[in-house]
Every structure is written in C-alpha cells, then in structure tokens.
VEXDREN-2710 file (C-alpha; in Angstrom, 1 decimal):
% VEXDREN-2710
k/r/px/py/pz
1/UNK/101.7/-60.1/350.5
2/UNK/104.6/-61.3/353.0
3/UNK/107.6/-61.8/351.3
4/UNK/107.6/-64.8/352.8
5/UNK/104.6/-66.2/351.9
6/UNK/105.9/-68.1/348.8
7/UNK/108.1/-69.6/350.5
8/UNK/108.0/-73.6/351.6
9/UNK/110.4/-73.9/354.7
10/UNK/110.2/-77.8/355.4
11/UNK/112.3/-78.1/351.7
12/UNK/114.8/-79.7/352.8
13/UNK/115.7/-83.3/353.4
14/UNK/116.6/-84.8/356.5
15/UNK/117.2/-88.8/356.7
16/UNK/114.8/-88.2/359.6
17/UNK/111.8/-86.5/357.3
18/UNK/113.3/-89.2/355.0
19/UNK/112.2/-92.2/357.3
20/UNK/108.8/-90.6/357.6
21/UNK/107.6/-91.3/354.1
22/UNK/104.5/-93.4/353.7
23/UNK/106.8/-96.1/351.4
24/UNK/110.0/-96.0/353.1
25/UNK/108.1/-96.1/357.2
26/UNK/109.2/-100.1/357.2
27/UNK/113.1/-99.1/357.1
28/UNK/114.7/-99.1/360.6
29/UNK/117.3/-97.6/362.0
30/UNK/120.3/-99.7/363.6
31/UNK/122.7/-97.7/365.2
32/UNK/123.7/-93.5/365.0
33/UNK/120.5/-92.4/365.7
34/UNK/122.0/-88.5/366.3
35/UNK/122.7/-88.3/363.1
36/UNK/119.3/-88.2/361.7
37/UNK/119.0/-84.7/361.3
38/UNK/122.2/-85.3/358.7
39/UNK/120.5/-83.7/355.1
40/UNK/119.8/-86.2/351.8
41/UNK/120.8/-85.1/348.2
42/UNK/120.7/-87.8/346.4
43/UNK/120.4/-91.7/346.9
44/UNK/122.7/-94.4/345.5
45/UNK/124.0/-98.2/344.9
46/UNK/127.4/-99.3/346.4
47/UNK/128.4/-102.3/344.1
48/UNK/131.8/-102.4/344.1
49/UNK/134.9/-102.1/346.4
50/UNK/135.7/-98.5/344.4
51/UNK/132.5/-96.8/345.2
52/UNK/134.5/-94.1/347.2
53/UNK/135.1/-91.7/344.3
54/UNK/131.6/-91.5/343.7
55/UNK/130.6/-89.6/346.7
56/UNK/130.2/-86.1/347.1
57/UNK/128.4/-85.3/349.7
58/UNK/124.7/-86.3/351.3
59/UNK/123.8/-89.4/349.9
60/UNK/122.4/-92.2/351.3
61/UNK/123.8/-95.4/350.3
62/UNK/122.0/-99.0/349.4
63/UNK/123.4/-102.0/349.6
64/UNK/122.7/-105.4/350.2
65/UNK/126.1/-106.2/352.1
66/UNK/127.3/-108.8/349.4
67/UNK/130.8/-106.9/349.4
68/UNK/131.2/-108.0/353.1
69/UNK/129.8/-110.9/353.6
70/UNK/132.9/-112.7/354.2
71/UNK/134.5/-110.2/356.5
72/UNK/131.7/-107.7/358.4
73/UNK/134.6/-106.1/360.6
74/UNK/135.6/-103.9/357.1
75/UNK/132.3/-102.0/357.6
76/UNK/133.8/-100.2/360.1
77/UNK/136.2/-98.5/357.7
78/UNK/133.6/-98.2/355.5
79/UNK/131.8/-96.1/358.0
80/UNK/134.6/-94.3/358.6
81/UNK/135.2/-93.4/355.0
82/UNK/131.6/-92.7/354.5
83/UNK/131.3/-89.9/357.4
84/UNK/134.4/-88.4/356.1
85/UNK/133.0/-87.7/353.2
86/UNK/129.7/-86.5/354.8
87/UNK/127.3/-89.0/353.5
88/UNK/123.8/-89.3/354.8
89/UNK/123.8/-92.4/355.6
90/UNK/124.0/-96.6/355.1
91/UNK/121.4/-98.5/354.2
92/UNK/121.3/-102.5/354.3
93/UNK/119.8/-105.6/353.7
94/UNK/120.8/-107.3/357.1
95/UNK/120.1/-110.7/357.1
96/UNK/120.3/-111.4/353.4
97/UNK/124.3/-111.9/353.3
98/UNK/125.4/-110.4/356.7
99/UNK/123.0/-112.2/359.6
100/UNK/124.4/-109.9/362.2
101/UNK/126.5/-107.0/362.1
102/UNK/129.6/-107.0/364.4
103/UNK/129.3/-105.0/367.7
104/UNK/132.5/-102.9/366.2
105/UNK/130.0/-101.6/363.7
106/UNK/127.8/-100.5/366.0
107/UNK/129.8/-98.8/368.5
108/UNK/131.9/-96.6/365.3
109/UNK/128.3/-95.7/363.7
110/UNK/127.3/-94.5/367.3
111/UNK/130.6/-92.7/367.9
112/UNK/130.5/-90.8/364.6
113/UNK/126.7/-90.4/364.9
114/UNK/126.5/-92.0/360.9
115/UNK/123.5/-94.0/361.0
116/UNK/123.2/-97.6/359.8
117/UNK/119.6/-98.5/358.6
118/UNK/118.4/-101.1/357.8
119/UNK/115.3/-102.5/354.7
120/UNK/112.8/-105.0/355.0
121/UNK/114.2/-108.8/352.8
122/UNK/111.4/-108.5/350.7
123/UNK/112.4/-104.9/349.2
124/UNK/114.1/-104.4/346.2
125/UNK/116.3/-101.2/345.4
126/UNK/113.5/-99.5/343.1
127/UNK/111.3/-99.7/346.2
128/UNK/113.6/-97.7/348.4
129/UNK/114.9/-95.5/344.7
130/UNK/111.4/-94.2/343.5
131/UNK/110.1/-92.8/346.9
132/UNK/113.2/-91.2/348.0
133/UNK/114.2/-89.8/344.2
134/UNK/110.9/-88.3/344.0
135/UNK/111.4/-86.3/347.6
136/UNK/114.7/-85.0/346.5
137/UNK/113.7/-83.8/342.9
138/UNK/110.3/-82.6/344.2
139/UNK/112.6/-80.7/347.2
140/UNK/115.3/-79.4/344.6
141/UNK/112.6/-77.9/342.7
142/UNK/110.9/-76.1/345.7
143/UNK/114.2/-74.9/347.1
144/UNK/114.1/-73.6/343.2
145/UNK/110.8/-71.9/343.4
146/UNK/112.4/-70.2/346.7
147/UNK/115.5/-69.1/345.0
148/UNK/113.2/-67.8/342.4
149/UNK/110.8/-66.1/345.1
150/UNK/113.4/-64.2/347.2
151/UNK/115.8/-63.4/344.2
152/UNK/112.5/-61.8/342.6
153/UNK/111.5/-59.9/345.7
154/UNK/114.9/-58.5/346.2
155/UNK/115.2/-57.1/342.9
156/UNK/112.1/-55.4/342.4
157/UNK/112.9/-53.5/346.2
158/UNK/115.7/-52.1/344.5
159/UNK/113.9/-51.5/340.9
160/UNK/111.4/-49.3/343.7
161/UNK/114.1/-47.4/344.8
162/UNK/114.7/-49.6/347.9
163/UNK/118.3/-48.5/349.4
164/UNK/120.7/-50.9/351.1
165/UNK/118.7/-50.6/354.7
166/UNK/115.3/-52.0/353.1
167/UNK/117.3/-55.0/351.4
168/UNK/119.0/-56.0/355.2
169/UNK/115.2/-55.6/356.5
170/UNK/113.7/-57.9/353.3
171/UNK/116.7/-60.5/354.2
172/UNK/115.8/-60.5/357.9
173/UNK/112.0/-61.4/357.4
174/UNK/113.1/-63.9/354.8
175/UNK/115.9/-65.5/356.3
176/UNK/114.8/-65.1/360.4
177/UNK/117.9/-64.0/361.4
178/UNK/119.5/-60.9/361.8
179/UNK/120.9/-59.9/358.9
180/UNK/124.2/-56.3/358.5
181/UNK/125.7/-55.3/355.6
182/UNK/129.1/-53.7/356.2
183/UNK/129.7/-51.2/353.6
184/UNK/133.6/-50.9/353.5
185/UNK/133.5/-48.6/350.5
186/UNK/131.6/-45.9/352.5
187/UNK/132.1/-46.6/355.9
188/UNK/128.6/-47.4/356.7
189/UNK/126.8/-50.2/358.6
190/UNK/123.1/-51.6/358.0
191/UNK/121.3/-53.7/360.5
192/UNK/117.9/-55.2/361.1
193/UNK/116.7/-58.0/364.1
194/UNK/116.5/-58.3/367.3
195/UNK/119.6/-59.6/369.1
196/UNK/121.2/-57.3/371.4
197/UNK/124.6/-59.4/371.2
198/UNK/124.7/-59.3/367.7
199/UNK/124.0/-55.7/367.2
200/UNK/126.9/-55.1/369.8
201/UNK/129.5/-57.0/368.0
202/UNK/128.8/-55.4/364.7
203/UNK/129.3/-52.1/366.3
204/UNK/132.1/-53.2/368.7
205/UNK/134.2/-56.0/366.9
206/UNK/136.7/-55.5/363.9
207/UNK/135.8/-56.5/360.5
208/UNK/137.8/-60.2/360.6
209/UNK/136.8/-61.1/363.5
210/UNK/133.0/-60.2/363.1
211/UNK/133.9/-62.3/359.8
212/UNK/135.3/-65.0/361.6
213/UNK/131.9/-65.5/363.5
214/UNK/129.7/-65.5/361.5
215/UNK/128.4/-66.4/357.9
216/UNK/128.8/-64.1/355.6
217/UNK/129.0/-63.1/351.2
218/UNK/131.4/-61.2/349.9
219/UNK/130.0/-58.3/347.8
220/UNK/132.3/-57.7/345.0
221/UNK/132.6/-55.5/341.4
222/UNK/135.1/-56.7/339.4
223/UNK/138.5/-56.3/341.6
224/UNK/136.3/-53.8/343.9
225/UNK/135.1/-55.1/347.4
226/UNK/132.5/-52.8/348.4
227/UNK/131.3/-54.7/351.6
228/UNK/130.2/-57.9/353.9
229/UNK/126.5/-59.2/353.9
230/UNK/126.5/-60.7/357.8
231/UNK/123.9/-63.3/358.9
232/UNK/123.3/-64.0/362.5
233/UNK/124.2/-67.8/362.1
234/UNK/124.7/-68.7/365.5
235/UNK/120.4/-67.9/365.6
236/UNK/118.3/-70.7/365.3
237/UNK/115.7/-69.9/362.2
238/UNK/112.7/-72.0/361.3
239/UNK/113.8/-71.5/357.6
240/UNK/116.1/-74.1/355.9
241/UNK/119.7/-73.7/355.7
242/UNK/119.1/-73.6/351.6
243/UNK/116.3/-70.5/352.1
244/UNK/119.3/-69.1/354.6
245/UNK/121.9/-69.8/351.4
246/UNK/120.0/-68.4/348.9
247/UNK/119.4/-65.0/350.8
248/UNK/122.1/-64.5/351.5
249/UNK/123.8/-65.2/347.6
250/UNK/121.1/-63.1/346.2
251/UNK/120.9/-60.9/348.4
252/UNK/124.2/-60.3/347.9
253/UNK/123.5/-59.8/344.1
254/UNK/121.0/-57.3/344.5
255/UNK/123.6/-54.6/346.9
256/UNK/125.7/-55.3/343.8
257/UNK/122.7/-54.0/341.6
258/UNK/122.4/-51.0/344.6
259/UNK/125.6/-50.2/344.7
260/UNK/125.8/-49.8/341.0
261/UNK/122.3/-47.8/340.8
262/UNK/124.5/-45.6/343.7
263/UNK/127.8/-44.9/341.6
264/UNK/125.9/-44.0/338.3
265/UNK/123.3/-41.8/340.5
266/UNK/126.9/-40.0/341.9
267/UNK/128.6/-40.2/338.7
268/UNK/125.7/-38.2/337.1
269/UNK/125.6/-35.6/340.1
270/UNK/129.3/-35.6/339.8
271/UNK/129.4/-34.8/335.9
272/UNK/126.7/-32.3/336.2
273/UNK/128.1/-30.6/339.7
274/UNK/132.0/-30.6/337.6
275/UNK/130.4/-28.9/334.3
276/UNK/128.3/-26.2/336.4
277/UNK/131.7/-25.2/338.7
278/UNK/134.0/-25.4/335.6
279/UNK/131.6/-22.6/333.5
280/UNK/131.2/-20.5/336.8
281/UNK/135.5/-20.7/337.0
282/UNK/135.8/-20.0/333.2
283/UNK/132.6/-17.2/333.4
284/UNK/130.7/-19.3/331.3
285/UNK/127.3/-18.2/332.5
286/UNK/124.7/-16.3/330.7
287/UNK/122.6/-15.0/333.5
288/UNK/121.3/-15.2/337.2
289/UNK/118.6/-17.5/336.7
290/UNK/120.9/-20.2/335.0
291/UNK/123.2/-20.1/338.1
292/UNK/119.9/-20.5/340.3
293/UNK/118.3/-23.0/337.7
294/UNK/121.6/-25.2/337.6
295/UNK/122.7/-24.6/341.8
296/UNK/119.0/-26.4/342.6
297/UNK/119.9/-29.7/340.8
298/UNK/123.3/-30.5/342.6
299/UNK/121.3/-28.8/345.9
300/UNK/123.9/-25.8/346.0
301/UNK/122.3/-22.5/347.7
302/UNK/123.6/-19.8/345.1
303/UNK/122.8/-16.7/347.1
304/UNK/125.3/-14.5/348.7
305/UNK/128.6/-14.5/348.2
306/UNK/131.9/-16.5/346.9
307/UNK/135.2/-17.3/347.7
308/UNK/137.0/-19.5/345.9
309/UNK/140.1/-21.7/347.3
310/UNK/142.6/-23.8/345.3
311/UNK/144.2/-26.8/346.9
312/UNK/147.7/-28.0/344.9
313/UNK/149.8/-30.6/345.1
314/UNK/153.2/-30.3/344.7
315/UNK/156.5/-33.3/344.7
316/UNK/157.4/-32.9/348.4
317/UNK/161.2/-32.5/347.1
318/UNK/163.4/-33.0/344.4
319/UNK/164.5/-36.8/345.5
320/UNK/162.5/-38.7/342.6
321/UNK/161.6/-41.3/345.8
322/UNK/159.4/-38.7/347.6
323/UNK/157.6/-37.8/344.1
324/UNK/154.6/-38.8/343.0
325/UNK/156.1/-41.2/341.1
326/UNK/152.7/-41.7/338.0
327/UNK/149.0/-40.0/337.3
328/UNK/147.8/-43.0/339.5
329/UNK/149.1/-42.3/342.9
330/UNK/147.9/-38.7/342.0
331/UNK/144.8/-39.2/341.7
332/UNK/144.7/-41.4/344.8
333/UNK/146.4/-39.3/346.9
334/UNK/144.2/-36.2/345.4
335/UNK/140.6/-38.0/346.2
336/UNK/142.3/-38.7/349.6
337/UNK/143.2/-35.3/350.3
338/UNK/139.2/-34.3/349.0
339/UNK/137.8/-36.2/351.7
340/UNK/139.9/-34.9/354.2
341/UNK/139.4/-30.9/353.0
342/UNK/135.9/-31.5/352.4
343/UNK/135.7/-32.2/356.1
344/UNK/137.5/-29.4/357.3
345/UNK/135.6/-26.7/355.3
346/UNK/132.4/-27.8/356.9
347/UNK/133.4/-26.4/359.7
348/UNK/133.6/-23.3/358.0
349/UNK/130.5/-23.7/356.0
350/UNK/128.5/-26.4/354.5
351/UNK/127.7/-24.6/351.8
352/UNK/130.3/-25.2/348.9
353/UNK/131.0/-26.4/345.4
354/UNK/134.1/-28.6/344.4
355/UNK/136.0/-30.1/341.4
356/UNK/138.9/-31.4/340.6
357/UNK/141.4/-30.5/338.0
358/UNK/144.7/-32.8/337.8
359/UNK/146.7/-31.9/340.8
360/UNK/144.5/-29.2/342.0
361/UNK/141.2/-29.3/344.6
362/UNK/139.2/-26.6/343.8
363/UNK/136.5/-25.3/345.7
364/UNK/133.5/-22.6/345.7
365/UNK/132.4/-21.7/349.0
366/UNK/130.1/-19.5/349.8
367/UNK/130.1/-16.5/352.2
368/UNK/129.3/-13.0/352.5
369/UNK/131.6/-10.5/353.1
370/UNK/130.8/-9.5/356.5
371/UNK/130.9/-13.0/357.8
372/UNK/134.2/-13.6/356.0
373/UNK/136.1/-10.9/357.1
374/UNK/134.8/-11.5/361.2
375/UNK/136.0/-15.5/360.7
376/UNK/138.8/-14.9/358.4
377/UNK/141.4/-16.1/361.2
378/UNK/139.3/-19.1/362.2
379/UNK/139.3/-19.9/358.6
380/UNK/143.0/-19.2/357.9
381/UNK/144.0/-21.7/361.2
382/UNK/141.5/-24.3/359.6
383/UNK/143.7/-24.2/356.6
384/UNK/147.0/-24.3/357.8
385/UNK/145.7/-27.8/360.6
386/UNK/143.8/-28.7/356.8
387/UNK/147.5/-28.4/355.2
388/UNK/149.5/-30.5/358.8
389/UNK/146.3/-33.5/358.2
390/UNK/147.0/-34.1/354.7
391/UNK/150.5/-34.4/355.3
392/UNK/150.1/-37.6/356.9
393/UNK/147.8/-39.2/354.0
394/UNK/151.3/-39.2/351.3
395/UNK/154.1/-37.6/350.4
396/UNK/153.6/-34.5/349.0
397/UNK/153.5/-31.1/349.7
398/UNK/150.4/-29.0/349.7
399/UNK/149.8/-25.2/348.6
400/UNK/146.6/-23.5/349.0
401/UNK/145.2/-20.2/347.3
402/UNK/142.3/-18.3/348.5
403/UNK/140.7/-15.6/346.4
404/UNK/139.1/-12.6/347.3
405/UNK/135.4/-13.1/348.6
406/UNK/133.0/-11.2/346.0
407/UNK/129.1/-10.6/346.8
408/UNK/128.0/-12.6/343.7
409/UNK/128.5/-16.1/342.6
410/UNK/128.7/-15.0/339.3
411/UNK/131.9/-13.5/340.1
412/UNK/133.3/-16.6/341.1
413/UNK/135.8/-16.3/338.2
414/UNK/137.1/-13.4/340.0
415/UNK/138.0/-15.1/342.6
416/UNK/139.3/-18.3/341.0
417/UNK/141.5/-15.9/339.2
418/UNK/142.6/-14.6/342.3
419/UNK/143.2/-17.6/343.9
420/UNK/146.1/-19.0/341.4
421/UNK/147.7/-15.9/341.2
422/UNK/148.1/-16.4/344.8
423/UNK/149.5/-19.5/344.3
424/UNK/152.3/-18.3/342.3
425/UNK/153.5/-16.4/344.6
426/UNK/155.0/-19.2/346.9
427/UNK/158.2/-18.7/345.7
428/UNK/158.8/-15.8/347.6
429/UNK/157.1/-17.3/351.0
430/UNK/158.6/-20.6/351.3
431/UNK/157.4/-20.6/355.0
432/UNK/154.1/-20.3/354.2
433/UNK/151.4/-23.2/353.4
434/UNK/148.5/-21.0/352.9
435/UNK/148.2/-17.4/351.1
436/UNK/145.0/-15.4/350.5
437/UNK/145.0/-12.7/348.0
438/UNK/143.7/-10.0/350.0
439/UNK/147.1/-10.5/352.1
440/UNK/149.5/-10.1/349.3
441/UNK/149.2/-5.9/349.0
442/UNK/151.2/-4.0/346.4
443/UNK/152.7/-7.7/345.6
444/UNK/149.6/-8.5/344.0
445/UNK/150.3/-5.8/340.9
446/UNK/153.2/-8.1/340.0
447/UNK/150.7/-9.8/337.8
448/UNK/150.5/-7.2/335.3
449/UNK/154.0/-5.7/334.7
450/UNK/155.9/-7.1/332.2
451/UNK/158.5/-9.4/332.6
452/UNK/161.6/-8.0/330.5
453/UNK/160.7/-4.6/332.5
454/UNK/161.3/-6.6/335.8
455/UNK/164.5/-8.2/334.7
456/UNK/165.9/-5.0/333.7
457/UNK/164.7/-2.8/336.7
458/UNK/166.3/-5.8/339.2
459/UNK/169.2/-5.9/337.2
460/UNK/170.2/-2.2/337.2
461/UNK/169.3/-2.4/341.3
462/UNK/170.5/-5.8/342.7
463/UNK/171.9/-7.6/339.2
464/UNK/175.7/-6.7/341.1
465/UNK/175.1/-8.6/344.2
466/UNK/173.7/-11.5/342.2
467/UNK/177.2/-11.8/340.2
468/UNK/179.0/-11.3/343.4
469/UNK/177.2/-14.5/345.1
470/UNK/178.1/-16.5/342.0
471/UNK/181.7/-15.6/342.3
472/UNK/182.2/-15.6/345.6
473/UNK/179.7/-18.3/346.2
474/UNK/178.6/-16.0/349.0
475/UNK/175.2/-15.6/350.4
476/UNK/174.4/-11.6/350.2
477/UNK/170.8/-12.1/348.7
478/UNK/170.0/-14.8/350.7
479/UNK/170.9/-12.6/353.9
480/UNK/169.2/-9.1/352.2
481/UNK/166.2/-11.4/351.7
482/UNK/166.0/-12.7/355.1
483/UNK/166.6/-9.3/356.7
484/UNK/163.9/-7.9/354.8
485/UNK/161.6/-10.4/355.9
486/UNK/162.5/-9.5/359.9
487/UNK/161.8/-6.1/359.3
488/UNK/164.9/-5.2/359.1
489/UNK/165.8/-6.9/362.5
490/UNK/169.3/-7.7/362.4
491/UNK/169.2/-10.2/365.9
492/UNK/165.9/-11.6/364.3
493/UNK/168.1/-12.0/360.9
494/UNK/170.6/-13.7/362.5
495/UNK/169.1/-16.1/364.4
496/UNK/166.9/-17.2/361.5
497/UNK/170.2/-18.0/360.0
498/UNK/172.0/-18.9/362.3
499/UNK/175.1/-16.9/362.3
500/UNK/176.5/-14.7/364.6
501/UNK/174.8/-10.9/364.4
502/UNK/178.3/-9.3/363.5
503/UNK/178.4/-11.1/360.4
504/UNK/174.8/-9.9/359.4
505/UNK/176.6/-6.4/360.1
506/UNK/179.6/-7.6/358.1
507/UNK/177.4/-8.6/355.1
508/UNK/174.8/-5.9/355.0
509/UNK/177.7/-3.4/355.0
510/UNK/179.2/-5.1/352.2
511/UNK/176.0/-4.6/350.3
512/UNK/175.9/-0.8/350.8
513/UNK/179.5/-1.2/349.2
514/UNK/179.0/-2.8/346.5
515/UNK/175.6/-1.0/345.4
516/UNK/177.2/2.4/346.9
517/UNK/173.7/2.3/349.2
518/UNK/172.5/3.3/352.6
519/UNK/170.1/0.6/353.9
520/UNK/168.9/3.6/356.9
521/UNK/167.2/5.2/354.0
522/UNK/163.6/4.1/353.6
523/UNK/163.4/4.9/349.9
524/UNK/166.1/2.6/349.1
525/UNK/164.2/0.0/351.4
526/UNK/161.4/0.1/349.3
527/UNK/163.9/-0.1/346.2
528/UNK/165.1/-3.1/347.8
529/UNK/162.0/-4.8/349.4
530/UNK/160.3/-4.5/345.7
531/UNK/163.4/-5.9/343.7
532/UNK/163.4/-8.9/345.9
533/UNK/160.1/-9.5/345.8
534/UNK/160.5/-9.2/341.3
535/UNK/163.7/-11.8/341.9
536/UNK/162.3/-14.6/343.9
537/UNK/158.8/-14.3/342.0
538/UNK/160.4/-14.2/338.7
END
C-alpha cells in the first residue's frame, strides 16, 4: 500500500470549499473575492463592540450588522481589525439593519482581499452554524486520521531498520515536495525529489540562509541540536498545508527516534570495541580464537601485526590561562583531537583500533613488519603534520609514543608498553613532538635501572657542575647538554644558543676544570652523554 493512500488531501477548509456546501450555496459574496482561498477554523457570533479579544485566527464571523446600523463607515475599521488578526472572513445580514453598505467598505475589503459575504433575510444563525460546524469538526478529525496515518508510517520505517535516507524519501511521497535533512551532528546531508534548484542550494548555500528559505523543524535531544528537516516550500504540492505540517512535525519526531536508535547502536559498539582494546593493552586475552572471535564484532581484521601509538595531552605551559582549565574542556578537546588523528592514520592504514583513556588517544594499528619499517618515514611525517593540525583545535600541547611493531596482536601489550615508556622520555627531547621506541637505543634500558643507582652514578660524575650552576647561577649543564646534542659541534652549539662560539670554548673548558676531564676523550663522552641523559630523564 502507498503511504499515501490513507490519506484525504482536500481536508482542509477554504471559505471557497466553504461556499460550496449544499446548505450554505445561497450565501454570496460582496466584495474581496481574492481572498477566498483564506482557510476556516472555526465560525462565530460578533455581538458586541468587544468581540476583538475573541479572535484567534481563521474564523468566519456572523452578524446581522445591528452594531452598525447607525454609522456603516466603522465597518471599515472593523475590516481592518479583522484581516489583522487573520480572520476568514465577514458574514452579514445586509438589508436587515444596514440597506447598503458604504462604497468605503467595499473598496478596504477589496484592498485587503478580506471578503464580505453576505446570507439570505430569511436565514437564521443555526442555519449558517450547523453546516459549517459539521465541515470543520468532520475536517479536524480527517486532518487527525492523517496525523495518525503518517506519524504511524514513519515510525514503523524506523522500527524496520529504516535509516535517515528512507524517512526523507517517506516525507517526499507523503508531503510532494522535496524534502533534506541536514544532519549537523555528523556532517551529513539527505535528499529526495526532483528540483534541480533545490538540490543546488542544499549543496551550495550555508545552513541560515538555506533556513531562511525555506520551511523547516528543528530536530532537537534535550539541549542537543542534531539537525534541520528542510521542505521545498516554495513547491506547489496537491497536499494540504496541515498534511505538509504534520510531516514535517513527525517526521521530525521519528529522526529523533533514529538518531537515538544511532547513538545506542554506537554506544554499544563503542563499549564493546573499548573493553576488547583495554584487555588486549592489559594482556587480558586467553587465546587466538577469542582475539579473532571478538575483532569480527567491531569489524577489526586481527591478522598480522601491531603497533600501538599513544596520543597525550599535556597543559601547553605553566600560565594557568593556557591550561585546560576542568575534565570538561578535556574531554572536548580530546574527542576533537580523535577525529582529527583518526583521519590522519587512514592514510597510513585503515585498519586500526582506538580508545580513550583520560588525556590520552590510544590506538592499535595494524601492520606487518616489512611494511612498517619501508613506510616508517611516511608514517613519522604523518605524525609530526598530525601533531601541527591539532594544534590549532585548543591549547594544549600534544606528545605522541609509538611502540615497537610486533608480528602478533596478541602482543599488543608489548607495544602499548613500549609506547609510554617512550613518552617518558620527553624530558630529555623537548624539541621533539613525536618519539618511537625503536629510535630511543641504549636510552631505552633507562627503564630498568634503579633510580637511587642513577642519582648516585650522576652525582659522583656531573653532581659538581650542578652545584656550580646553582651558585653561580651559570648555565654549564645547559651548554654540556646542548653540545652533546650537536655532536659535539661547538659552531652548531653556539648558534643554538645564541652566544658567541668563544664562550662555548670558555664554558666547556671550565667543565674539564672543574670535573678535572678531557672532553677529546671518547670514554668520558660516553660518561657524559649517559649522565645527561640519567639527569634530564630523572
């Protein structure tokens, strides 16, 4: 059955379809003939001079001009005060106190297109009243049976699994004009009819003034607005402007109902994708047929191998303005960052995992070795223009990890573990935005030495220059650091300093003092290379 077919679309009443009734065919019309087309809601008695707080809107009003017998000019102003209010209509007893109505009248009821009718002498009100009551109830309740009808149909396209295309395609064959919803939340635009000019200017225009054009609903959750539901109102539709209204408010009500089926359908996937990533990080997984068995219901290919990458977010200084200043902003700022990352890893690979843990992105990505290590500098430059475009979404600073890539997925806990131990290690490459572990060399056995052993090994080897910088308040491991860094470049030191190269001489020579060292010897550059390294990590 059409969707359609239930529906009556003559419903509505029009003082014209009004005029056409057997009992009412002796009423004639006087003057503002162009206004027939104006629609009836209701039908009432003017008997007294106060009658204007009684209208609202479409009625037709009966009188048999007693009020202005005396003085027919003050019709005009009742005319007047009648179309402002968008009534349907006047209808008198001419002849039975007012012989003649003024010229005046005329002219204003033609101007304003409000049209003056006028009933036979030998009607009474009930004879006008029962006819015309028993259209507009018996058209309220059709126009009821439609709202019934399409709200019905709508709903059960969704109960069937119907997505937000089908509804905009049910709308169109109900309503007969072309019918978009705008999906702000997603970014998405669904269209179905025929006009080339409207399909342009959904595609081409900005959302207000597309708005400004046409009718549209609001769809709305709560504070949430999720998108626009568009009609093509500048189409003329054989259906009644109250089929037209009702689409479009139920319509309306069932993308609600979509878009909710939509967020609990992603909120399950989401919860189920989270828990599977979270027991692969924490090696929570029993065998090779659960990671297969669980990998096929968030459609994840499992085979091959793993890498994992953590993205962090760190205060972008000290200045308590530039911080995140509560968990709110995080979190917004994190899920911006996600859709921004997620784009630039599918360029690497669209095969991946994610979650999120407080300030931290983390994601799964699979690779084999041999393809990792030939795109390893693609991938690296993808990170660091991944790290610049996130930069301009807030004001924080972003750090990212990547772990070593291992052949199994199941050794995706490796990786992870691999991954933040990278990311401690910022501390001693402040120029640095992105670090993989298989960069960091001997660095990387920092992680299992013990602490009190570092402090005392630095102490006996640098602890001396430390206490002369905070006496002197002189720079010598600042300088040691940076020289290190350049290879041992002096002119390379220097100009990342910004000081003169004979007072990188003049410092480096009061080093060897002090320590009673010579820098030439490439022991004692090791010494000194892994005792920095143990200072700014620790």
């Amino acid at each position: 059955m059409d969707r359609t077919d239930n529906l009556i679309f003559n419903s509505s009443i029009t003082l014209k379809s009004f005029l056409n009734h057997e009992k009412l065919k002796s009423l004639q019309v006087l003057s503002g003939a162009l206004g027939l087309k104006r629609r009836v809601q209701s039908i009432t008695v003017l008997d007294n001079l106060d009658f204007w707080q009684y209208i609202r809107g479409g009625e037709i009003i009966l009188s048999t001009g007693f009020l202005w017998k005396d003085n027919p000019l003050q019709l005009c102003e009742v005319i007047k005060g009648l179309n402002s209010r968008n009534a349907a209509g006047l209808c008198l007893k001419v002849g039975r106190f007012i012989d003649v109505l003024p010229r005046k009248v005329y002219e204003i009821s033609d101007e304003l297109s409000f049209p003056i009718l006028s009933y036979p002498m030998d009607f009474a009100f009930i004879d006008i009243l029962n006819p015309a009551l028993s259209m507009i109830i018996n058209t309220q309740a059709q126009d009821l049976r439609n709202s019934y009808y399409i709200h019905r149909s709508l709903t059960n396209l969704v109960a069937d699994g119907g997505g937000s295309q089908k509804i905009v395609e049910a709308l169109q064959e109900i309503t007969g004009l072309d019918v978009c919803f705008i999906d702000v939340h997603l970014k998405k635009r669904y269209y179905s009819g025929i006009s080339e000019e409207f399909l342009f200017n959904i595609k081409s225009l900005p959302l207000d003034q597309i708005l400004s054009f046409y009718i549209y609903e609001k769809v709305q959750i709560a504070e949430t607005v999720y998108g626009f539901l568009i009609l093509d109102s500048l189409q003329k539709s054989s259906k009644t402007h109250v089929i037209t209204q009702n689409a479009l408010i139920h319509g309306s009500t069932v993308l609600k109902l979509e878009i909710q089926r939509k967020e609990s359908d992603l909120y399950r996937e989401s919860r189920r994708r989270d828990e599977f990533v979270f027991d692969l990080l924490y090696n929570r997984i029993s065998s090779e047929e659960e990671i297969r068995h669980r990998s096929g219901f968030i459609d994840w290919d499992s085979s091959g191998g793993v890498l994992a990458l953590i993205l962090r977010i760190y205060p972008i200084s000290q200045n308590p303005e530039n911080a995140i200043p509560d968990e709110d902003s995080l979190f917004k700022f994190r899920d911006q960052a996600l859709l921004v990352t997620k784009k630039h890893i599918e360029s690497f690979s669209n095969n991946y995992c994610y979650t999120t843990m407080s300030r931290s992105i983390i994601f799964l990505i699979n690779s084999s070795r041999e393809k990792y290590e030939q795109q390893v500098e693609h991938f690296r430059n993808l990170l660091v223009n991944l790290v610049k475009d996130i930069s301009f979404v807030g004001n924080s600073k972003i750090k990212i990890g990547v772990g070593g890539c291992h052949q199994r997925l199941r050794d995706a806990h490796k990786s992870y573990k691999e991954a933040e131990k990278t990311l401690s290690f910022f501390n001693t490459t402040q120029l640095k935005d992105v670090l993989f572990w298989d960069e960091l060399g001997f660095s990387k056995f920092f992680h299992s030495l013990d602490s009190q052993e570092f402090k005392e090994y630095f102490d006996s080897f640098l602890g001396k220059i430390v206490q002369h910088d905070d006496l002197h308040h002189s720079d010598l491991i600042d300088t040691l650091r940076c020289l290190v860094e350049h290879n041992w470049v002096y002119r390379e030191t220097a100009r990342s300093l910004s000081i003169h190269y004979n007072t990188v001489k003049y410092r480096i020579n009061l080093i060897e003092s002090i320590l009673d060292i010579d820098t030439n010897d490439s022991e004692t550059r090791l010494n000194l290379t892994f005792c920095l390294k143990i200072y700014f990590q620790h």
